[in-house]
C-alpha positions as CSV (number, residue, x, y, z in Angstrom):
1,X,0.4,-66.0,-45.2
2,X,2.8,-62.8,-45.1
3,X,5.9,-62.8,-46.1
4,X,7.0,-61.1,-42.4
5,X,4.5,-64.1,-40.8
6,X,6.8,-66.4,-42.3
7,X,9.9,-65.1,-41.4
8,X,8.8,-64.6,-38.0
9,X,7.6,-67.8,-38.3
10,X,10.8,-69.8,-39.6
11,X,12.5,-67.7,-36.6
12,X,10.0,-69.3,-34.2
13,X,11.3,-72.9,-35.5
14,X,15.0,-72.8,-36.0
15,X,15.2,-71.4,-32.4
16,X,12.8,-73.8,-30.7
17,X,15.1,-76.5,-32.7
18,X,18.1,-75.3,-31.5
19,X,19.6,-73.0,-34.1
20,X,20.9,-69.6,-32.7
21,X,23.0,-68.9,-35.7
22,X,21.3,-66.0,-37.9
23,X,24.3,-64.0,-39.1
24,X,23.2,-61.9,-41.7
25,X,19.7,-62.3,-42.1
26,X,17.7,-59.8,-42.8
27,X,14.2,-59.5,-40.8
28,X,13.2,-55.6,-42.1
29,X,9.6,-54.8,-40.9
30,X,9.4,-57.8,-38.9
31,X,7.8,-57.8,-36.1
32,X,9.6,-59.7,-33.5
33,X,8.1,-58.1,-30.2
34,X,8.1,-60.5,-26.8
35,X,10.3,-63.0,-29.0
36,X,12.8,-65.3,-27.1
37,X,16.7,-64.8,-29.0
38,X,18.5,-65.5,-26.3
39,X,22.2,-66.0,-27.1
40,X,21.6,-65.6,-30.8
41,X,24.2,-64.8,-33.3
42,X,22.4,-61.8,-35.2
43,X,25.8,-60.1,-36.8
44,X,25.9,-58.4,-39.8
45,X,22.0,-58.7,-39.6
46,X,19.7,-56.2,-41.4
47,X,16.7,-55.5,-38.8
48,X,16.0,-52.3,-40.1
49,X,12.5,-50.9,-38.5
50,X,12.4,-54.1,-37.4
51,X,9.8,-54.3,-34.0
52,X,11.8,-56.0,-31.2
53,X,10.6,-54.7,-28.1
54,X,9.9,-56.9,-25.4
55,X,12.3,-58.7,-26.6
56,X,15.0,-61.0,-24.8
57,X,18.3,-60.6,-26.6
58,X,20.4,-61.1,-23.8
59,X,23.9,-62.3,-24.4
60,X,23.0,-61.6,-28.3
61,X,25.8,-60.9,-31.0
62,X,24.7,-57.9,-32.6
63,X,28.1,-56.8,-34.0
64,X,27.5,-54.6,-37.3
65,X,23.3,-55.4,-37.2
66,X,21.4,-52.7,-38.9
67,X,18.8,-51.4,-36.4
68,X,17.7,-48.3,-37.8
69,X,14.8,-47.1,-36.3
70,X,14.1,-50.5,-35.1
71,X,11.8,-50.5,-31.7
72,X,13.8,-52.1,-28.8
73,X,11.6,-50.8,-26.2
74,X,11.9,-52.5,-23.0
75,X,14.0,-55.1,-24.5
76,X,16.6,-57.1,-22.7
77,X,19.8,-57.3,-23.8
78,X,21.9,-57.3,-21.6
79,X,25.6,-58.5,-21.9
80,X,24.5,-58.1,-26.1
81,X,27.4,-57.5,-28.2
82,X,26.2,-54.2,-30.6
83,X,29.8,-53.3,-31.3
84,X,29.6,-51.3,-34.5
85,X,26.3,-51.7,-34.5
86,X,24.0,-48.8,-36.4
87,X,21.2,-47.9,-33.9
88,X,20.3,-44.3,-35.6
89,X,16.1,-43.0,-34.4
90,X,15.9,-46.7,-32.9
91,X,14.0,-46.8,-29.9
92,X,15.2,-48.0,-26.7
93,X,13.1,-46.4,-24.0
94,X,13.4,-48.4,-20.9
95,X,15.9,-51.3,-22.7
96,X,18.0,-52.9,-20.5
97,X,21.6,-52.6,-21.9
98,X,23.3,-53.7,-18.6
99,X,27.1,-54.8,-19.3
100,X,26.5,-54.7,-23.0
101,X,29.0,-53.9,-25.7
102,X,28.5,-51.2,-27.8
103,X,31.9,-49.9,-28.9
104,X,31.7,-47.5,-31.7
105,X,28.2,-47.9,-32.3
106,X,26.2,-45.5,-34.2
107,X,22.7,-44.3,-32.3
108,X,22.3,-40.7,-33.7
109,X,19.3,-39.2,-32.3
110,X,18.1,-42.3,-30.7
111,X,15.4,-42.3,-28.1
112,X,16.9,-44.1,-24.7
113,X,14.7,-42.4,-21.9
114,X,15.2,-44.7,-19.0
115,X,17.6,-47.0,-20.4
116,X,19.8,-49.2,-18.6
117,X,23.7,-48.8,-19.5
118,X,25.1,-50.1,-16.0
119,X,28.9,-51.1,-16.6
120,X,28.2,-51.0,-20.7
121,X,31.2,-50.1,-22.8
122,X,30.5,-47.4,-24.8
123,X,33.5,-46.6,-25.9
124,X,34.1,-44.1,-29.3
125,X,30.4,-44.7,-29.8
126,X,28.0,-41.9,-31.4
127,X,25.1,-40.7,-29.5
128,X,24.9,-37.2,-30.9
129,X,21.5,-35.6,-30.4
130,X,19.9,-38.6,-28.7
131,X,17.4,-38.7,-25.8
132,X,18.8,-40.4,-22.7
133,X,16.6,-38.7,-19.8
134,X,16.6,-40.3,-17.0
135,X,18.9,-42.7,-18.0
136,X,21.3,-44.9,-15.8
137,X,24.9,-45.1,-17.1
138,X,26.4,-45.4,-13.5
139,X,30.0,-46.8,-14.3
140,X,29.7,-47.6,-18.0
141,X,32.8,-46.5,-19.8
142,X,32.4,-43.4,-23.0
143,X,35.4,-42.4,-22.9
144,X,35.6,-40.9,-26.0
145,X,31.9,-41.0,-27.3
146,X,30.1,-38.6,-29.1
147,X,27.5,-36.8,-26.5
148,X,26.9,-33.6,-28.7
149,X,23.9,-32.4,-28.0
150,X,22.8,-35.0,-26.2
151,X,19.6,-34.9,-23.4
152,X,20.9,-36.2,-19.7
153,X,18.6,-34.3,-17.3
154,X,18.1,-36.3,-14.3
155,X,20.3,-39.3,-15.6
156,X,22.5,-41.2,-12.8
157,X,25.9,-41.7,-14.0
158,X,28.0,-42.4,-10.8
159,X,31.6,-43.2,-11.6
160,X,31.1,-43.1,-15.4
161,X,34.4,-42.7,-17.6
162,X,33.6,-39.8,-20.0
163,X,37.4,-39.3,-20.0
164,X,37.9,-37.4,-23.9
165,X,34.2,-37.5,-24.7
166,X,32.7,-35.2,-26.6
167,X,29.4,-33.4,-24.6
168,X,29.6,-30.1,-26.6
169,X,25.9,-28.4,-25.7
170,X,24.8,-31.6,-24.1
171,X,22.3,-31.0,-21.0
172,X,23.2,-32.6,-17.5
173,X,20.5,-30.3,-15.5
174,X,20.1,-32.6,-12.3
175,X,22.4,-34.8,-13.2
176,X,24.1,-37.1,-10.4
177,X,27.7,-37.3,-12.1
178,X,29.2,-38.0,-8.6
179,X,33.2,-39.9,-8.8
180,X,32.8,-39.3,-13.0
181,X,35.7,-38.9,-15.1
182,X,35.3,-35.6,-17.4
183,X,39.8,-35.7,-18.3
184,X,40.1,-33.7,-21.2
185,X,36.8,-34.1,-22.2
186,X,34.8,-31.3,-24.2
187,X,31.9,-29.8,-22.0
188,X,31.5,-26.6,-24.0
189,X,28.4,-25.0,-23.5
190,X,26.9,-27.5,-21.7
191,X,24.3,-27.4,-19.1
192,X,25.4,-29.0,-15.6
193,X,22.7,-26.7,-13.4
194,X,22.1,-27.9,-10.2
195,X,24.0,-31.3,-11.3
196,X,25.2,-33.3,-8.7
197,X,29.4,-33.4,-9.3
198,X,31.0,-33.9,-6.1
199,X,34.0,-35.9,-6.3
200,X,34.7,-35.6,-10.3
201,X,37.7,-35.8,-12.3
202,X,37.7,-32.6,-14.7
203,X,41.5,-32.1,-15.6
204,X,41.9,-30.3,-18.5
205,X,38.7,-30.7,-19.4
206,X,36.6,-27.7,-21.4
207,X,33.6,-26.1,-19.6
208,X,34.2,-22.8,-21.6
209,X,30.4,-21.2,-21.2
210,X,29.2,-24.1,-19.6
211,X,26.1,-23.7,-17.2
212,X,26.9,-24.6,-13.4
213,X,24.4,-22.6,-12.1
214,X,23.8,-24.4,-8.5
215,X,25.9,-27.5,-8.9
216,X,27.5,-29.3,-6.5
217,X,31.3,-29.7,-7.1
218,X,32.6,-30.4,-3.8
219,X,36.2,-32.3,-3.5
220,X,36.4,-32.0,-7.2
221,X,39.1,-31.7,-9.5
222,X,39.2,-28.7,-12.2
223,X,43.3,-28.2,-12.6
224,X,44.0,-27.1,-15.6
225,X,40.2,-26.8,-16.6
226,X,39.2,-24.1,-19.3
227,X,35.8,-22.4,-17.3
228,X,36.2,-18.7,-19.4
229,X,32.8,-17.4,-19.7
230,X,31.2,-20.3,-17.2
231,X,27.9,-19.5,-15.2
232,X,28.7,-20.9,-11.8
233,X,26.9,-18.3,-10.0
234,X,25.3,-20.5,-6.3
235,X,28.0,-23.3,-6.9
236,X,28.9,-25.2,-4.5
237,X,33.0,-25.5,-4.9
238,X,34.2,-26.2,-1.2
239,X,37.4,-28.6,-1.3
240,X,37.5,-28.1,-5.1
241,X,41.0,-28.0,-6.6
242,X,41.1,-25.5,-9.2
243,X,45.2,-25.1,-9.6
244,X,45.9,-23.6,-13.0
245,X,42.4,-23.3,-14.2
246,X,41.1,-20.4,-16.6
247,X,38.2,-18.8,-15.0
248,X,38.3,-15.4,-17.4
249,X,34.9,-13.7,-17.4
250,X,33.2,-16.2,-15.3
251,X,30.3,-15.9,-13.1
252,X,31.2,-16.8,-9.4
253,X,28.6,-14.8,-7.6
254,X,27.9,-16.3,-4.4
255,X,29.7,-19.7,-5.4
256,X,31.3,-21.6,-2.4
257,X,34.7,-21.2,-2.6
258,X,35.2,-22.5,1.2
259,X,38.9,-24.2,1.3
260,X,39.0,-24.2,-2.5
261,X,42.6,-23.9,-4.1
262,X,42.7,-21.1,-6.1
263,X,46.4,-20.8,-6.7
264,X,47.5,-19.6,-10.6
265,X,44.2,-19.6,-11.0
266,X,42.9,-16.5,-13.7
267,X,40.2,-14.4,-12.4
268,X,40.4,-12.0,-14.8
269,X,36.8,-9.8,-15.6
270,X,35.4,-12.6,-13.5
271,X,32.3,-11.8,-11.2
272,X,32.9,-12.3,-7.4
273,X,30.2,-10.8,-5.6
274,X,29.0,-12.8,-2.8
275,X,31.3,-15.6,-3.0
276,X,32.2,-17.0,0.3
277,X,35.8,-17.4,0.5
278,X,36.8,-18.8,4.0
279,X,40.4,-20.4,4.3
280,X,41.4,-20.2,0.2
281,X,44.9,-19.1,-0.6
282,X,45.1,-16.9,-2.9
283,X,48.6,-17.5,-4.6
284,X,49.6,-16.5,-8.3
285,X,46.1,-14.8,-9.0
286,X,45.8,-13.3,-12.2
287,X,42.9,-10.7,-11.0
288,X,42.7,-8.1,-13.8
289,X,39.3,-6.4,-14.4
290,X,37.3,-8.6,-11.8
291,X,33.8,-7.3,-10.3
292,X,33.7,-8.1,-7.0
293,X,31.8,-5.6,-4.3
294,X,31.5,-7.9,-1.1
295,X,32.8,-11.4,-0.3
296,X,32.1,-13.6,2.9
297,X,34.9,-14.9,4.8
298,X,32.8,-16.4,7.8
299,X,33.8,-20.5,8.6
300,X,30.2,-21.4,7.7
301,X,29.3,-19.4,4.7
302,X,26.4,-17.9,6.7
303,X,27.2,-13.5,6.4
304,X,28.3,-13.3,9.7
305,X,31.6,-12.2,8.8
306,X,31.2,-10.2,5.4
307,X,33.7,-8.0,3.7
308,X,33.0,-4.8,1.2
309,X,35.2,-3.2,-1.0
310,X,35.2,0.2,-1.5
311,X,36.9,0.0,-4.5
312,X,37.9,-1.8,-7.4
313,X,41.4,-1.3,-6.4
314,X,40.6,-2.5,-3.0
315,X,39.3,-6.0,-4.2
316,X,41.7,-6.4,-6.6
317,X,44.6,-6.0,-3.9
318,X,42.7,-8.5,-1.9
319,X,42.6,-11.5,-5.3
320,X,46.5,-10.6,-5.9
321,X,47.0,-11.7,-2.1
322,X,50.6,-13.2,-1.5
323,X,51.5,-15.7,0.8
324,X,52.0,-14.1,4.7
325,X,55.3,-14.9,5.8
326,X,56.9,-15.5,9.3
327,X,60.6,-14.0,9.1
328,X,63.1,-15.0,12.0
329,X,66.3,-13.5,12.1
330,X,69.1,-14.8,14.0
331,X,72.3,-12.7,15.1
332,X,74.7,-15.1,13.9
333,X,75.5,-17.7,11.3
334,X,74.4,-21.4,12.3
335,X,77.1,-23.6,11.3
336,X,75.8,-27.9,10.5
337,X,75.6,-29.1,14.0
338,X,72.9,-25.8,14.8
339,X,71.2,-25.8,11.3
340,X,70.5,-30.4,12.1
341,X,69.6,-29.4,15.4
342,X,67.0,-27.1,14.0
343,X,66.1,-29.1,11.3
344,X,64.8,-31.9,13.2
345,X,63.2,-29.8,15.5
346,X,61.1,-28.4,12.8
347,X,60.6,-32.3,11.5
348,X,58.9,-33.2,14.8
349,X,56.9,-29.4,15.2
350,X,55.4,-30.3,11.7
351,X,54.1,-34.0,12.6
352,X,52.1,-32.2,15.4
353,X,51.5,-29.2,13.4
354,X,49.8,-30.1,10.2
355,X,50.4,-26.4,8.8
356,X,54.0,-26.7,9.1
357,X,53.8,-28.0,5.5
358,X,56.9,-26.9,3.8
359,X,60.3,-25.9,5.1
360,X,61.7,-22.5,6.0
361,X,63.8,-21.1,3.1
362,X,67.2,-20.0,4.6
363,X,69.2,-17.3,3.5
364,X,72.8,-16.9,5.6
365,X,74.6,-13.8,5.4
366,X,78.0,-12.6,7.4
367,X,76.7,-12.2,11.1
368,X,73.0,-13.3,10.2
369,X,70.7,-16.2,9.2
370,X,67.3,-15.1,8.2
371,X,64.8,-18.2,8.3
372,X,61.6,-17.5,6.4
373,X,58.4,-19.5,6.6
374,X,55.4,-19.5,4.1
375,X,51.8,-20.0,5.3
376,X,48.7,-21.0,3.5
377,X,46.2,-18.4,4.6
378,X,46.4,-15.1,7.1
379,X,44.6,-17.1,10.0
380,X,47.5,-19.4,10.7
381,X,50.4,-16.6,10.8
382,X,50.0,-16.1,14.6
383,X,49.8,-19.2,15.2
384,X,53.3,-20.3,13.2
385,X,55.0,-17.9,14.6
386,X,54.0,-18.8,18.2
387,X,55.2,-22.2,17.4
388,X,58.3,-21.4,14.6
389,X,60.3,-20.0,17.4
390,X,60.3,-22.6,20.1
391,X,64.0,-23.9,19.1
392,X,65.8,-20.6,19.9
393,X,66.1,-19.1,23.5
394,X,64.5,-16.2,23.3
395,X,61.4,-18.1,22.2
396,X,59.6,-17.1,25.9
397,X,60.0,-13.0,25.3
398,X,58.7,-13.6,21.8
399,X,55.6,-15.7,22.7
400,X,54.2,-13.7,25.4
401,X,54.6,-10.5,22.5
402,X,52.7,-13.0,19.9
403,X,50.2,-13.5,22.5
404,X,49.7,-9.4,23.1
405,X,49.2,-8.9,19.9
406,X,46.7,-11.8,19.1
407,X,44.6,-10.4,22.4
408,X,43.7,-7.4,20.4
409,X,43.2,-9.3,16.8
410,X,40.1,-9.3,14.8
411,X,40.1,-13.2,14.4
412,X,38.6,-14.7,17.4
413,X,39.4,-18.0,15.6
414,X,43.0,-17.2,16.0
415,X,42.7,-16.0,20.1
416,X,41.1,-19.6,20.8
417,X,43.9,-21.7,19.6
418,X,46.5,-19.6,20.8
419,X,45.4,-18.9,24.2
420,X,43.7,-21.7,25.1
């Protein structure tokens, strides 16, 4: 008889007697395929080519096991313990890895296509260059693993901490990365076409050169995220926060900017034509050097309201965009019973009027308080202005003037809310 029949064997025994504690034994070559180990205690262990798949090792203690290009295929173990745990080339297509521990495991280059990492800790593990298509890592925490290089197309990772991880060149193509965590994680040339990233956290994160091509990043969060160089061209970015991001030399043609905060955002030798930018604020731009020869502005991103520039001049004016103001100026100084009175005026206007978002600065000068009031976009300056003056007495005279000049105003949008 072999000496790997009799280990097997011997393995067969102790189990079947009741002994599930095989710390440190080493099983190299063995084939242990469709085997029971259950609940075993297999730390320290040397399995080392080892032929496990099929295998149930469920609830196993794997900590520090040697499982080198061991075959795990379609084996169970869920709720294992593989923390520290060498897995490098091991094969682990379509294992079942469910709630399983596997902090700072080593699986360099492993092959996990189809493998089942629901709610597994991963944490500061190393996957570098390893093959996880089509994989399922839907809330499993890797916050700070190593995804270099790694292959994700088509994996499901919903609400997956990948806060600080390391995805340098790794390929997301099709992901669905929807609710993820990317904080400060490193995305750099990675490939997130026509991934599915509505809802993620990407603050501070770096997508310099990263391919977005047709992804869907809708209600997403990229403050502070370095995008220099970034293909985003078709993206869909509607509700997308971008406040302080870097998006130097990017590629935003036809991207759906719709509602998106852009403000201190650099767009500087970035590509703009195309991009449909209904309802963005455009505050603190840095523009410099952008190419951008038409944009739409129509509610639905459909063309029907598109804008051309006739010059590079022209569109940059339109990027470096500041903040329309509504400027009342009153003949005489308020003194504190006026300025509460108009205070709490403007406290009640604002709960109606969700626009009304900051207060008027006030400046008072002998014989004159000037009251000034920022607004998010162009759109909603008729409108605040209409509704800004209802405290003083000539608020009558000035309405019926706002609503003159709204009659003859390009934004049909604007004639409907005020003259209805």
């Amino acid at each position: 008889m072999s000496e790997e029949i009799l280990k097997r064997y011997e393995l067969v025994k102790k189990y079947a007697q009741g002994k599930r504690n095989f710390a440190a034994i080493n099983l190299t070559e063995v084939n242990l395929s469709q085997m029971n180990l259950s609940k075993t205690n297999l730390s320290n262990a040397t399995l080392f080519v080892c032929n496990l798949s099929g295998a149930n090792l469920s609830e196993a203690n794997l900590t520090k096991a040697n499982l080198n290009i061991a075959r795990l295929s379609s084996a169970n173990l869920k709720k294992a313990i593989l923390n520290q745990a060498t897995l490098n080339v091991a094969n682990l297509v379509r294992a079942n890895l469910s709630e399983a521990e596997l902090v700072e495991a080593t699986l360099v280059k492993g092959e996990l296509v189809r493998v089942e990492l629901t709610l597994a800790n991963l944490r500061r593990a190393n996957l570098s260059g390893a093959d996880m298509r089509e994989a399922n890592i839907t809330e499993a925490n890797l916050s700070q693993t190593n995804l270099s290089g790694v292959n994700l197309r088509f994996a499901l990772a919903q609400r997956t901490n990948l806060e600080k991880a390391d995805l340098h060149n790794a390929d997301l193509t099709k992901a669905d990365l929807e609710g993820a965590n990317f904080t400060n994680a490193e995305l750099r040339q990675a490939h997130l076409s026509m991934a599915n990233l509505r809802n993620t956290t990407f603050n501070g994160a770096n997508l310099r050169w990263a391919i977005l091509n047709g992804a869907d990043l809708t209600d997403a969060d990229l403050s502070n995220v370095k995008l220099s160089g970034a293909n985003l061209r078709g993206a869909n970015l509607t509700n997308t926060k971008l406040t302080n991001a870097s998006l130097v030399h990017a590629d935003l043609s036809e991207a759906n900017l719709v509602r998106a905060d852009l403000v201190g955002v650099d767009l500087s030798g970035a590509i703009l034509t195309g991009a449909k930018l209904y309802e963005v604020p455009r505050l603190n731009l840095k523009a410099e050097d952008i190419v951008c020869e038409w944009i739409d502005v129509s509610p639905n991103g459909d063309r029907s309201q598109v804008y051309r520039f006739k010059s590079s001049a022209e569109s940059k004016r339109f990027f470096n965009h500041q903040s329309p103001i509504v400027q009342i100026i009153v003949d005489s100084t308020l003194d504190l019973k006026a300025n509460v009175a108009l205070t709490t005026t403007y406290y009640h206007l604002a709960k109606d009027y969700d626009f009304i978002n900051r207060p008027p600065s006030i400046e008072v000068n002998y014989q004159r308080t000037i009251l000034n009031f920022r607004v998010d976009s162009d759109e909603l300056l008729f409108i605040l202005a209409f509704i800004v003056i209802l405290p003083f007495a000539d608020a009558k005279k000035a309405q019926v003037n706002i609503i003159e000049i709204v009659k003859n105003h390009p934004l049909q949008k604007i004639n409907a809310k005020i003259l209805e």
